[in-house]
Structures are given as C-alpha cells and as structure tokens.
C-alpha positions as a Markdown table, in Angstrom:
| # | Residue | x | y | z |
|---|---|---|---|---|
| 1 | Unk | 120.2 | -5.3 | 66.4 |
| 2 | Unk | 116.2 | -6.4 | 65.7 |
| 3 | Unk | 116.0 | -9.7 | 64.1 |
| 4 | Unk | 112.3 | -10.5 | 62.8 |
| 5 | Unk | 110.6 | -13.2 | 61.0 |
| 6 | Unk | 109.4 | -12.0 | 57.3 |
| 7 | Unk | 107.5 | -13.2 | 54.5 |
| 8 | Unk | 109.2 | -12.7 | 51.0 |
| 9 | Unk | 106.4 | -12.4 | 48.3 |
| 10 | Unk | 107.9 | -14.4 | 45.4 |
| 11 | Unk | 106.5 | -17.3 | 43.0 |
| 12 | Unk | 105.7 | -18.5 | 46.7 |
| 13 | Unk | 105.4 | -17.0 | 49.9 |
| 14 | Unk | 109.0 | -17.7 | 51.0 |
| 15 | Unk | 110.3 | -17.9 | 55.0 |
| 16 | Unk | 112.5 | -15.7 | 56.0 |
| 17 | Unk | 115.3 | -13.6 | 59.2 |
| 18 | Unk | 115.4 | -10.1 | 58.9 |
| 19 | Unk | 118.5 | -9.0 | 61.2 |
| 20 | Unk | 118.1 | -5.0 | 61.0 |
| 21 | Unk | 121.0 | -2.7 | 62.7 |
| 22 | Unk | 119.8 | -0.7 | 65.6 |
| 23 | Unk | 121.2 | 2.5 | 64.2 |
| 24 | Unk | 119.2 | 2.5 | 60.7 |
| 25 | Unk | 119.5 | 5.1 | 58.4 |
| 26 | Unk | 117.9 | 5.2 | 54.6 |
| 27 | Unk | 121.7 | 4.5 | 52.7 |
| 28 | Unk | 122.1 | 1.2 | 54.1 |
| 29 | Unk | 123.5 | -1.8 | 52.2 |
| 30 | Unk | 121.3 | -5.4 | 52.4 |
| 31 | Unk | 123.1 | -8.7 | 52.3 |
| 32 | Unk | 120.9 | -12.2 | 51.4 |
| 33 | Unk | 122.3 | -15.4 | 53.0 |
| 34 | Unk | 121.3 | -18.2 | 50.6 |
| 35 | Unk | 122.0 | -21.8 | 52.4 |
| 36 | Unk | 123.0 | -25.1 | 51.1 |
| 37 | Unk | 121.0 | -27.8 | 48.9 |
| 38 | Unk | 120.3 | -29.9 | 52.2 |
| 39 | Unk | 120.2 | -26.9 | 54.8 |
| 40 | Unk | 118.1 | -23.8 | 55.9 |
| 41 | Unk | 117.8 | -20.4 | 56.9 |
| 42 | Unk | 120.5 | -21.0 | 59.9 |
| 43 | Unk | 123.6 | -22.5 | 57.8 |
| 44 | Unk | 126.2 | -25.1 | 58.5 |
| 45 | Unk | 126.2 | -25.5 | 62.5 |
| 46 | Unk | 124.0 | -21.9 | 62.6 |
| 47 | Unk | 127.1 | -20.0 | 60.6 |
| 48 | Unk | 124.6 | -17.9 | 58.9 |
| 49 | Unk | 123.1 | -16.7 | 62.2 |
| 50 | Unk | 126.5 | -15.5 | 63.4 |
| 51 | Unk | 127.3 | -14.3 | 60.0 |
| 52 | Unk | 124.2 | -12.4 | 60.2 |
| 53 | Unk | 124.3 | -10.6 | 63.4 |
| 54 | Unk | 128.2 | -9.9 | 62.6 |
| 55 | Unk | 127.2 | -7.7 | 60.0 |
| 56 | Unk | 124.4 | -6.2 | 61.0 |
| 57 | Unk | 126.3 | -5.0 | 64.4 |
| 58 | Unk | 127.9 | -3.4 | 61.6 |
| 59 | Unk | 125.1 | -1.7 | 59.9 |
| 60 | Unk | 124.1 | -3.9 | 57.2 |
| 61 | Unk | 120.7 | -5.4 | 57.0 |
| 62 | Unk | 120.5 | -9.5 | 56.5 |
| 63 | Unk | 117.9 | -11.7 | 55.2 |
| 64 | Unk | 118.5 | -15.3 | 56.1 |
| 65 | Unk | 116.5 | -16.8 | 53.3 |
| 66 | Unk | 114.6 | -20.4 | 54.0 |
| 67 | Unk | 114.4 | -21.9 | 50.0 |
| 68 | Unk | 110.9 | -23.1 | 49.3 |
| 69 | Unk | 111.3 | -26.8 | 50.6 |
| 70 | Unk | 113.4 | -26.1 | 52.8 |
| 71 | Unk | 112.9 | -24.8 | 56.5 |
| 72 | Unk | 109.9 | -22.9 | 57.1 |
| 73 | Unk | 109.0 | -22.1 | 53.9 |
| 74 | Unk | 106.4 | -23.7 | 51.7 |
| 75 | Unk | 106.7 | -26.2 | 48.2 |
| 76 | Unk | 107.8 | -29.9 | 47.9 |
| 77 | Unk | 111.6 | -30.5 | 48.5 |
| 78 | Unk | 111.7 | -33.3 | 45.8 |
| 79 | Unk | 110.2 | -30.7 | 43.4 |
| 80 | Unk | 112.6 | -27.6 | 43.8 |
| 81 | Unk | 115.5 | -27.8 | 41.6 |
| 82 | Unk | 118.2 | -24.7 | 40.9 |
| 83 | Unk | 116.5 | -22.2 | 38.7 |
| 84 | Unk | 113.4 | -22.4 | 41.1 |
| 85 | Unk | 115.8 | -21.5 | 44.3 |
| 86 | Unk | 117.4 | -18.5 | 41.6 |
| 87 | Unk | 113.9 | -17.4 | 41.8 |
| 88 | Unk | 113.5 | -17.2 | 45.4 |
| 89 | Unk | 117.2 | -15.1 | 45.8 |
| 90 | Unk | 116.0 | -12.6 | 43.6 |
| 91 | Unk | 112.4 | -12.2 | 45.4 |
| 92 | Unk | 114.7 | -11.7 | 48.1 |
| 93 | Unk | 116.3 | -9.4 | 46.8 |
| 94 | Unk | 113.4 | -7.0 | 45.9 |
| 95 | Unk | 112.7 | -7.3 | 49.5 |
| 96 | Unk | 115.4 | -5.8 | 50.4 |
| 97 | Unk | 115.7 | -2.9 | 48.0 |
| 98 | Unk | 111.8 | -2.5 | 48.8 |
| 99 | Unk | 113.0 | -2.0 | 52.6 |
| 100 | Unk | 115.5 | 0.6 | 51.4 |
| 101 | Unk | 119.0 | -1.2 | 50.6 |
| 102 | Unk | 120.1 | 1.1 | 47.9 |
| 103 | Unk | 123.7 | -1.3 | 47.9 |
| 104 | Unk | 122.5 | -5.0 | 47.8 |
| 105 | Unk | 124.8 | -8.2 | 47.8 |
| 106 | Unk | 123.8 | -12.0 | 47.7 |
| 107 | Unk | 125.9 | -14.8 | 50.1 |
| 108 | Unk | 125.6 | -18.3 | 49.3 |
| 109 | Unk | 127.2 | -21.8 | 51.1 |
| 110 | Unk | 127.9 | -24.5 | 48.7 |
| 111 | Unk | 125.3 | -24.8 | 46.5 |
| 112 | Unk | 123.9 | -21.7 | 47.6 |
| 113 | Unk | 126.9 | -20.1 | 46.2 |
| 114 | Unk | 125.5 | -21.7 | 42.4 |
| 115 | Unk | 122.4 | -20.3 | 43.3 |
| 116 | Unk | 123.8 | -16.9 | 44.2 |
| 117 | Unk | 125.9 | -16.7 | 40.9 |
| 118 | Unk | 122.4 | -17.7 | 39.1 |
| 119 | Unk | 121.1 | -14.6 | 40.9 |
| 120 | Unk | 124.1 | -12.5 | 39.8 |
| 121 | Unk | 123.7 | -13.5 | 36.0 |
| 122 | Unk | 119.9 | -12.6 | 36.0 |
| 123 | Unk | 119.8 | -9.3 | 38.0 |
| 124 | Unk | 123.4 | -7.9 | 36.8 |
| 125 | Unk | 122.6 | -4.5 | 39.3 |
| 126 | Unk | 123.9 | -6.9 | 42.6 |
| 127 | Unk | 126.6 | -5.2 | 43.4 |
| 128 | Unk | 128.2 | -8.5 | 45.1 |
| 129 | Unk | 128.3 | -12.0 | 44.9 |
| 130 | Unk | 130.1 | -13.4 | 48.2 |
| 131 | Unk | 130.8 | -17.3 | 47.4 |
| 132 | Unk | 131.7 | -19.5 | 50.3 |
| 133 | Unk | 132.9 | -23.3 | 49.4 |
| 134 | Unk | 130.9 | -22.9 | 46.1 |
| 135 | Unk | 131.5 | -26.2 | 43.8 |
| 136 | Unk | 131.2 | -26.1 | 40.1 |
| 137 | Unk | 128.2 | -26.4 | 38.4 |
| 138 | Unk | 127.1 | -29.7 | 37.5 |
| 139 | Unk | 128.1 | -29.2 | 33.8 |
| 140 | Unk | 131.6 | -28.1 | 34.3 |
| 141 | Unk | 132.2 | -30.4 | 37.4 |
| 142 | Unk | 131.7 | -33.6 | 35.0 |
| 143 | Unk | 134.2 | -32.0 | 32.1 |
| 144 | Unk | 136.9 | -31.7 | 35.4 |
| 145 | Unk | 136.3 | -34.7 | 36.5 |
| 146 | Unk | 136.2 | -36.5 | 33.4 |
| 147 | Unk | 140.1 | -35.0 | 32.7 |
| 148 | Unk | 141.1 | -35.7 | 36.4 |
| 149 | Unk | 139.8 | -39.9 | 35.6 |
| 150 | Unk | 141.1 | -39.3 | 31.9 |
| 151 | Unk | 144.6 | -38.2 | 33.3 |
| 152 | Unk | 144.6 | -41.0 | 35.5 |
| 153 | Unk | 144.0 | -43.7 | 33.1 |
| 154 | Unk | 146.4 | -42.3 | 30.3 |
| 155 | Unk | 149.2 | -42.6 | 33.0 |
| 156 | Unk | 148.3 | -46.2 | 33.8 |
| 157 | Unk | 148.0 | -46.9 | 30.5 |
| 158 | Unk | 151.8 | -45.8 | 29.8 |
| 159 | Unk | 153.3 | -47.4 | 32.7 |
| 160 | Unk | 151.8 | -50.7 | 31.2 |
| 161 | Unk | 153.9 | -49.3 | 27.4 |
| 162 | Unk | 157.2 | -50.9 | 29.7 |
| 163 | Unk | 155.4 | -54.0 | 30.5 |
| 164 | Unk | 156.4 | -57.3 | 28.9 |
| 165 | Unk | 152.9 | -58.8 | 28.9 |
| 166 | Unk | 151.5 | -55.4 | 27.3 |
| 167 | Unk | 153.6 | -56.7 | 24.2 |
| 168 | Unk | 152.4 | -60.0 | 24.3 |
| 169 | Unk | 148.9 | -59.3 | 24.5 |
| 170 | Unk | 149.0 | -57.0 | 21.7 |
| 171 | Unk | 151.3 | -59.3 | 19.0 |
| 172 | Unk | 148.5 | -62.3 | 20.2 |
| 173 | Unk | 145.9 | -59.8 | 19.6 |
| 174 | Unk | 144.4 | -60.0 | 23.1 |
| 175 | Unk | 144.7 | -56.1 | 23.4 |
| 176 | Unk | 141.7 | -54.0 | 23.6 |
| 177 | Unk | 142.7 | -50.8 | 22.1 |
| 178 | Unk | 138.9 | -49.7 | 21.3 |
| 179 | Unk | 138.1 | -50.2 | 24.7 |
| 180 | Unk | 141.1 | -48.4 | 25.6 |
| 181 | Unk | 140.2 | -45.7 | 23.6 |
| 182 | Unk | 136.3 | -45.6 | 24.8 |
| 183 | Unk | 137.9 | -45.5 | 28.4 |
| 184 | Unk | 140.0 | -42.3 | 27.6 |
| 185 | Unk | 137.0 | -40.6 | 25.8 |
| 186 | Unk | 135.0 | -41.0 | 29.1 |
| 187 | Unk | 132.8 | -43.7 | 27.4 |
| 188 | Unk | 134.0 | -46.9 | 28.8 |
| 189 | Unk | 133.8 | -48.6 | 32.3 |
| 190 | Unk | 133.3 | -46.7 | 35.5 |
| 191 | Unk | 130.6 | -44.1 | 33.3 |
| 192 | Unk | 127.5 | -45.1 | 33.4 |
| 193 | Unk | 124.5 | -43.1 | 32.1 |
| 194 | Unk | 121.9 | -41.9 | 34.8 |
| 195 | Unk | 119.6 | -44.8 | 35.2 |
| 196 | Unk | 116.2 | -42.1 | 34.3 |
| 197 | Unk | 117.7 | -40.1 | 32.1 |
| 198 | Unk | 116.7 | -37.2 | 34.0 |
| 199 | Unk | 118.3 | -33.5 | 34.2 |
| 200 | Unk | 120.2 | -32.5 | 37.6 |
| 201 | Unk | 118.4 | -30.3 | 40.0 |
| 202 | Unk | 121.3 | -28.8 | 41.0 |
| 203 | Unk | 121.9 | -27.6 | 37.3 |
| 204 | Unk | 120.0 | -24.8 | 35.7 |
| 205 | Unk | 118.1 | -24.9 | 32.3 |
| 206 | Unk | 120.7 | -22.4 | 31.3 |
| 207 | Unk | 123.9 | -21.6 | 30.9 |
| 208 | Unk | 124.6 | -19.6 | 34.0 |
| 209 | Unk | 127.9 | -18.9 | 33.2 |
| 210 | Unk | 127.1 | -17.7 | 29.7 |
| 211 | Unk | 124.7 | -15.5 | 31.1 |
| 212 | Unk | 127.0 | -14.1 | 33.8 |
| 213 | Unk | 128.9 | -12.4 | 31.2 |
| 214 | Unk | 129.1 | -8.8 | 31.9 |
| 215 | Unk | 128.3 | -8.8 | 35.2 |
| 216 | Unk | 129.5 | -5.2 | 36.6 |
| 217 | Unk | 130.2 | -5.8 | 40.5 |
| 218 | Unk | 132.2 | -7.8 | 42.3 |
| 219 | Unk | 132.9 | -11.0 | 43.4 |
| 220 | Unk | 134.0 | -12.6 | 46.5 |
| 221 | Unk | 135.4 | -16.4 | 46.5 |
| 222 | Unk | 136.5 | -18.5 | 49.9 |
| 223 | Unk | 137.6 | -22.0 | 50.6 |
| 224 | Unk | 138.9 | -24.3 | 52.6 |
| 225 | Unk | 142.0 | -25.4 | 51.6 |
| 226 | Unk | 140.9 | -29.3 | 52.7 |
| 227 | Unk | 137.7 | -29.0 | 50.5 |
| 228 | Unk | 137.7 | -32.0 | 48.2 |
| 229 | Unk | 134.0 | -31.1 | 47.4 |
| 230 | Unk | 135.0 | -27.9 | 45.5 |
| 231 | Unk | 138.2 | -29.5 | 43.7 |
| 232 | Unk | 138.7 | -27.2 | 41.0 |
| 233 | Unk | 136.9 | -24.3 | 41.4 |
| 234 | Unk | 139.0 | -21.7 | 42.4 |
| 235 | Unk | 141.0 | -22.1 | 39.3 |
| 236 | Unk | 138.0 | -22.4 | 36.8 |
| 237 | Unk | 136.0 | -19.3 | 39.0 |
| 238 | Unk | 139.5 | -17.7 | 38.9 |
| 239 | Unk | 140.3 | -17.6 | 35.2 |
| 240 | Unk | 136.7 | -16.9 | 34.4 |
| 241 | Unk | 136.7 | -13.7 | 35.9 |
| 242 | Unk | 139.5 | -12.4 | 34.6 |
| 243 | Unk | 138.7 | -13.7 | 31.4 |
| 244 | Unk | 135.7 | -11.7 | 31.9 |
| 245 | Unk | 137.2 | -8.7 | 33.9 |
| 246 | Unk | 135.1 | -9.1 | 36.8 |
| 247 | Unk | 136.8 | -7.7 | 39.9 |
| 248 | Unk | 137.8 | -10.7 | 42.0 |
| 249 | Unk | 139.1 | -11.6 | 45.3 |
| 250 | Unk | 140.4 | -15.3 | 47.0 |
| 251 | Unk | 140.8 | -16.1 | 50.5 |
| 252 | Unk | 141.9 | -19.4 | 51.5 |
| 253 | Unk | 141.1 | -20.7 | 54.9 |
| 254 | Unk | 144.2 | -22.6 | 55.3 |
| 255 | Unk | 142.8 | -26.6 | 56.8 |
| 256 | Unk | 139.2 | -25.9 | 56.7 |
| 257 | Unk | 137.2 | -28.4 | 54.9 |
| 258 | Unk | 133.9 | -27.7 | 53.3 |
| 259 | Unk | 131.6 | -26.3 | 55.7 |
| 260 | Unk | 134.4 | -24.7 | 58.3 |
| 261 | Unk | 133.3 | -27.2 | 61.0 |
| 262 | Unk | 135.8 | -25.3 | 63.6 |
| 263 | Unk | 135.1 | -21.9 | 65.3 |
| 264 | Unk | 138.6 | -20.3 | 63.7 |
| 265 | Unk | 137.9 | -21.4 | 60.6 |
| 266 | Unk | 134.3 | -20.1 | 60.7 |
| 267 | Unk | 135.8 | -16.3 | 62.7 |
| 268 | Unk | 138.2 | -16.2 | 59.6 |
| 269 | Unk | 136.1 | -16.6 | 56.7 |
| 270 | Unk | 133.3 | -13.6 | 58.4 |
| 271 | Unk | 135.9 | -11.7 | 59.3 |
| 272 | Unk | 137.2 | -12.0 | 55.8 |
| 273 | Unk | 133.6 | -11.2 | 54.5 |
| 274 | Unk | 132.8 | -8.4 | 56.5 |
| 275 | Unk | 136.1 | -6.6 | 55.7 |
| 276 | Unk | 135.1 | -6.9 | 51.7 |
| 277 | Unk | 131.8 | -5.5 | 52.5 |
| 278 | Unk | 133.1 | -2.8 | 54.5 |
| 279 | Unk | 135.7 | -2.2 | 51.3 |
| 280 | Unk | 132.6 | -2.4 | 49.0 |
C-alpha cells in the first residue's frame, strides 16, 4: 500500500491522502472519505486512516479528503457552509475517475454523510453512498424534533384534563388556550427565532432530498444504537429509499454512540463497510 499527499483541483486547490493498493490494475474501484463538520482528513480518533488502509489492502483506492477550511486545505472555515463542501466531494471525485476508478463510491462521518448524499444527488453515476452516523438534514431534523417537543407537550397537557385546578382555571378564565395552542403549533415558548436571521451552514440551498430522487446505486446506512445525535434517521433514510426504490442496507452497531469511540465498535462498522464494497 502507497499512501501520498495530493492536490484535488476544484473551485480551490483542495488537501488531500491518496492510499493506492500495491497490486494496481486499470478496473479498480475509488472510495472518497468525507470527514465531519469540525474534523479533517484523519476522522474521529484517526478512523478514516484505518478505514483507509483497510480497504486499500484490499484493492481499492482512497482519498481522504481535507474540506476547504479544514485541515490542510485552503478557504476560511467561518465561510464554508454545505453546498461549498458538496463541491469539494465531487472535485474529488473527478480525481479519482481521472486516476482510473472506473467504480467510484463516496464515505461520509456525520455531517460528512449530508455532504456525501449532496454529492450523490448531483452526480447520480456514484455508484455508492456509505453513511456512517449521518443526522438529518437541518430541515427535516427541526420537523422531527418539533413532533418529538409537540408529542411531549400534548401528553402533559392531557394529564392536566384529570386535574382539579385545570377546571378551575378554565371556568375563572385564567386558562390560556391560545398559548396552548401556539405551544403545540411549535410557535410558543422554548422556540425562539435565530437571533440573525441567517440560513444554516450545515443546510444546502437546495432540496437535497428532492434532488436525490432517482439516484441509481446504492446506499449504505450505519449507527450506533446509543447515537442520540442521529435520533430519527434511520427511519426517515429508511422509508425514503424504499419510497424511492433505492437499494438499501442498515447495520446497527449495537452500544456505539456517535463517533464509535471504542476499537470494536470502530472493527465492526469497517468490517461492515468493506464487506458491502466487496458485494458491490
């Protein structure tokens, strides 16, 4: 195995770890590792490094990507929001089919998974998109929220329906029902506007999900099942992709939390990765 720093030409001259197998040969498949919002080129506690020479003792070629702001490559941290990183995965990308991957998949951690899906929805020929620990995106991660604090309220409201006091508050007219009401539409306490205004970087000017529609390869999903950063994304990924008959698969890693901080947990979910690729 060779592992070499590279440039990737994109909208910016983009950092990058080429991990080539020592048995080359011109059908070989290319795999991009795209890190998390905070991270780099190396992963959570250097996951992607071992991920990388995993699967390139295996034949496949690996670009661990640094995002522009991030690691070794160039641009203002501050300044990079989603779409720009989507950018940088598919510059990435044409790297790799440049250096001969005629099979190409993307890997992302986290937000990097979002990213990778963004990638998917723009260059539909990726024949994979591996997702480890990905959350939803930021628009469909405030509707599942917003039922979960909904859900909660409407059952605190009804266990005050066998209260005494709730009776007398309401025949003295003391009982808020538009606030009640506000609270249950999401409007009342506890949801406050941002203070600028301002769109989420870690959201995408469009509709990424929209535009993944008819995406024709496959899809890899894996969690911890102690992730309480990615509540409710299995389920929503899950029903989206047979709603959309896109070839899925789930692996749980049963106790891991969100970034697999234990060597098992982090052996399982490559080992779980490497077999799909192998299958792909």
């Amino acid at each position: 195995m060779i592992e070499t720093s590279v440039s990737v030409s994109g909208q910016v001259e983009l950092h990058a770890v080429h991990h080539r197998p020592r048995s080359d040969n011109d059908k070989h498949a290319g795999v991009v590792l795209v890190h998390g919002w905070s991270g780099y080129c190396i992963g959570p506690h250097r996951m992607f490094v071992n991920a990388a020479r995993r699967f390139a003792a295996e034949g496949l070629h690996c670009l661990r990507l640094d995002l522009r702001g991030r690691g070794d490559s160039p641009g203002d941290k501050n300044d990079t929001d989603l779409d720009a990183m989507i950018d940088d995965v598919l510059a990435a990308g044409r790297y790799l089919r440049a250096n001969g991957s005629q099979k190409l998949c993307v890997l992302g951690i986290c937000s990097g998974g979002n990213v990778t899906l963004g990638a998917g929805s723009l260059d539909k020929s990726i024949d994979g998109l591996i997702l480890w620990s990905t959350p939803l995106f930021a628009p469909h991660k405030k509707r599942t929220e917003q039922l979960r604090r909904t859900g909660f309220f409407l059952i605190e409201y009804l266990k005050k329906l066998f209260r005494r006091e709730t009776y007398a508050k309401f025949f003295a007219g003391k009982l808020n029902l538009r606030l009640i009401l506000r609270i249950l539409a999401g409007k009342g306490r506890g949801n406050p506007r941002p203070a600028d205004g301002g769109r989420n970087p870690k959201d995408s000017l469009r509709d990424v999900m929209s535009d993944l529609e008819g995406y024709g390869g496959r899809m890899l999903f894996v969690y911890g099942s102690a992730d309480d950063e990615a509540a409710g994304a299995p389920q929503f990924y899950g029903g989206y992709c047979e709603e959309n008959s896109i070839p899925a698969a789930f692996h749980t890693v049963d106790g891991a939390n969100h970034s697999y901080y234990s060597l098992d947990w982090e052996n399982e979910v490559i080992d779980a990765t490497l077999l799909w690729l192998k299958e792909l």
